[in-house]
Steps between C-alpha positions, in 0.01 A plus 500: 500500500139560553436873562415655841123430641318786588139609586392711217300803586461687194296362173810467291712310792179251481536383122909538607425250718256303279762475251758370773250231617241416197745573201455746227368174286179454708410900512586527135235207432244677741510861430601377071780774552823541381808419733628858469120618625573265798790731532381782478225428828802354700726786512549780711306816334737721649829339362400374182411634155256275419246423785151505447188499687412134579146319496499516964550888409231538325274243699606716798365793274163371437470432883620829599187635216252282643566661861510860367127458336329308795550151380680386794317169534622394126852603585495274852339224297845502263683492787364269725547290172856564505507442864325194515751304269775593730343365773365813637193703589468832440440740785448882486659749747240744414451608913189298644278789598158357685138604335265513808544653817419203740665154548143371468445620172834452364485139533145459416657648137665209474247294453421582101868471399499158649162424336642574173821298543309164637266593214767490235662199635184313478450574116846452441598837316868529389799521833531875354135589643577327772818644594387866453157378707739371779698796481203768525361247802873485666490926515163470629671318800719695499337838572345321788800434664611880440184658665515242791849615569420855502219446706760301726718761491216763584388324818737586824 
């Protein structure tokens, strides 16, 4: 009987669930690691003898480094990666704080991010560039919308 499906939330439940759906075969061919390595990603760290730090841990490490020394737009450009082959777009909740102090200007400011995104289209750079151009063009818009609705909010 197959066992239980489940959403796995931590990295060791992932390649617990790789195992379940890809086979230890196919990661052993990919990572060129023993079946006991396999293993020792798969299980629970706080039940086992043998667990071990697997390769998302220490992806999720090198992110986590990027962020601490200012790097931020190398870290989003791994994970919009990630993101993208699921299907996704990345989107950060970093709080959308406007930049000028009139509606007029804010949406005049607007105007260079979408520059630079019609720019890059038109000379084809990679869909990275172009997703993190979108993205910066998309907060743009969106710090429009907050200082028109605390203007809105302002007026009786």
């Amino acid at each position: 009987m197959p066992e239980k499906s489940f959403l796995p939330v931590k990295t060791w439940q992932f390649y617990h669930a790789c195992k379940q759906h890809l086979g230890v075969a196919f990661i052993q061919k990919l990572f060129k690691v023993s079946p006991r390595q396999i293993d020792r990603w798969a299980c629970d760290p706080d039940f086992a003898d043998s667990s071990q730090r697997n390769p998302m841990d220490r992806y999720e490490t090198l992110l986590k480094k990027l962020m601490e020394r200012g790097a931020v737009d190398v870290a989003m450009a791994a994970a919009d990666r990630q993101a993208a082959i699921v299907g996704c777009t990345l989107v950060s909740d970093v709080g959308v704080v406007p930049d000028k102090t009139t509606l007029a200007d804010e949406c005049l400011d607007d105007l260079p991010a979408l520059s630079q995104l019609h720019a890059a289209m038109r000379d084809h750079l990679p869909t990275p560039v172009i997703r993190d151009l979108l993205r910066k063009l998309k907060t743009e818009i969106d710090e429009d919308l907050a200082l028109y609705e605390r203007q809105e909010i302002q007026q009786p």
